[in-house]
C-alpha positions in Angstrom: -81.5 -29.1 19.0 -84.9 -29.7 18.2 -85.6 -26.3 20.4 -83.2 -24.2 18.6 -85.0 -24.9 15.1 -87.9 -24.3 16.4 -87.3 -20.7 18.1 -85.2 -20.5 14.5 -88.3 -20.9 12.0 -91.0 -19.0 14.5 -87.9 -16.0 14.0 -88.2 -16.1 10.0 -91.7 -16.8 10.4 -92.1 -13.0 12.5 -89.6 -11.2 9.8 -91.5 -12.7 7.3 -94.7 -11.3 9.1 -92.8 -7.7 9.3 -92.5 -7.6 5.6 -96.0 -8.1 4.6 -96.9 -5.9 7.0 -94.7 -3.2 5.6 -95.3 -3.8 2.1 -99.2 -3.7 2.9 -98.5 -0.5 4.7 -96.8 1.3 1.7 -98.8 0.1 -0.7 -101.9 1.4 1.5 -100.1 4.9 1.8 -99.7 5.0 -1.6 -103.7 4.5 -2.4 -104.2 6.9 0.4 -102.0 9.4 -1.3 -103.8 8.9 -4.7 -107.0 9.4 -3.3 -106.1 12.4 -1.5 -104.3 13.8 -4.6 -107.5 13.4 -6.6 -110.2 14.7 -4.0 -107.3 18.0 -3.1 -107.5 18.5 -7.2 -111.2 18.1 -8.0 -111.9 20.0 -4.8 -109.4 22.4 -3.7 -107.2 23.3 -6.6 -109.4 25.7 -8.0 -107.9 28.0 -5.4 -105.3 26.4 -3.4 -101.7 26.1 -4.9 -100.7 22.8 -5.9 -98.5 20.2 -3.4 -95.2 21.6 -3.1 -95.7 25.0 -4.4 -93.7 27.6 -2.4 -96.6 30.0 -1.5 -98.8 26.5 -0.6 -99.8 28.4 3.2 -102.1 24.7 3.2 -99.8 22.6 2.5 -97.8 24.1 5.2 -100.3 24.4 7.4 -100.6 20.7 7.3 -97.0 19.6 7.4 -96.4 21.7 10.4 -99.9 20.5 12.1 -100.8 24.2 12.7 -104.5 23.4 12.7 -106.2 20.4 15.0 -107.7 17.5 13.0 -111.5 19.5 13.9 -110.4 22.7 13.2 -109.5 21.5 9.5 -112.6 19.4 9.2 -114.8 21.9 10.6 -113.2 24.9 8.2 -113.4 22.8 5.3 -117.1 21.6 5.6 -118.3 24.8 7.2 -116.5 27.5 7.0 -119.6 29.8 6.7 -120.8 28.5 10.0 -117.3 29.0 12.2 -117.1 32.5 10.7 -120.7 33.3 12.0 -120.2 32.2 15.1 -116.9 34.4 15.7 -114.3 31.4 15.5 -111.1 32.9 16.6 -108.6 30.7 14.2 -111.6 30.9 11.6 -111.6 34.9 11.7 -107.6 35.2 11.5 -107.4 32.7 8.3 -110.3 34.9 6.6 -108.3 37.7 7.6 -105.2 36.4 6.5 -106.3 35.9 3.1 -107.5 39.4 3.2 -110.9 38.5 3.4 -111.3 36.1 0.4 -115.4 35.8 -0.4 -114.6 32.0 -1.3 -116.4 29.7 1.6 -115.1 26.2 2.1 -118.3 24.4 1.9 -117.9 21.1 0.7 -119.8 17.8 1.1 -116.5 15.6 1.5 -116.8 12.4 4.5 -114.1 11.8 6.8 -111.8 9.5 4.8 -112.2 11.8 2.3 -111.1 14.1 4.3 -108.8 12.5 6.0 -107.3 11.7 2.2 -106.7 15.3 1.7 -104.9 16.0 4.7 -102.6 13.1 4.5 -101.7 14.0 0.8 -100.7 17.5 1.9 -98.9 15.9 4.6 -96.8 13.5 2.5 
C-alpha cells in the first residue's frame, strides 16, 4: 500500500511539473511574440506588409520556411554584401521585387532576430 501512494504522489507531482512547464512555455511565446511584433514594426513595417496581410511574400516566406535560418539573417543584416557577391537566392528576391533600391541593413542581434522570425511564424 505504502508503494502504491508513493508511485501515486510522484504521478501528480510529474503532471504537476507538465503544467508549469506549459504555462512557462506559453507565457514565454507570448513575450517572444511581443518582442518580435515590436522589432518587425519599428524595423520592417516601413516596407513590409503587416502580419497577416494577403500580399505579406515575408510572412509567407517564413511560415512556409522557404529561406534557411542564415539566409534570413544574412539578407536582413547584409543584404548589400550577398548582392555583391552574386548570391543566387539574394539576386532572385531583388529581382523579384523588381529590383527595389531598399537594402536590408539593419543592426538587429540574434534574438532579435530570431524575435522577428518567430512573430512572422506565429
Amino acid at each position: 500500500m505504502f508503494l502504491s501512494i508513493l508511485i501515486s504522489c510522484k504521478r501528480k507531482e510529474k503532471d504537476g511539473n507538465d503544467f508549469y512547464q506549459k504555462k512557462a512555455k506559453e507565457t514565454n511565446e507570448k513575450v517572444l511574440d511581443a518582442i518580435g511584433k515590436i522589432y518587425f514594426e519599428k524595423n520592417c513595417l516601413k516596407c513590409h506588409a503587416n502580419r497577416g496581410a494577403k500580399d505579406n511574400y515575408l510572412e509567407n516566406a517564413i511560415k512556409n520556411d522557404r529561406h534557411e535560418y542564415q539566409f534570413l539573417k544574412n539578407f536582413i543584416t547584409k543584404q548589400d554584401s550577398l548582392l555583391k557577391s552574386k548570391n543566387k537566392k539574394a539576386l532572385a528576391l531583388k529581382d523579384w521585387s523588381n529590383n527595389n533600391p531598399y537594402l536590408h541593413d539593419f543592426n538587429l542581434n540574434e534574438n532579435e532576430i530570431k524575435a522577428i522570425l518567430y512573430y512572422l511564424k506565429k
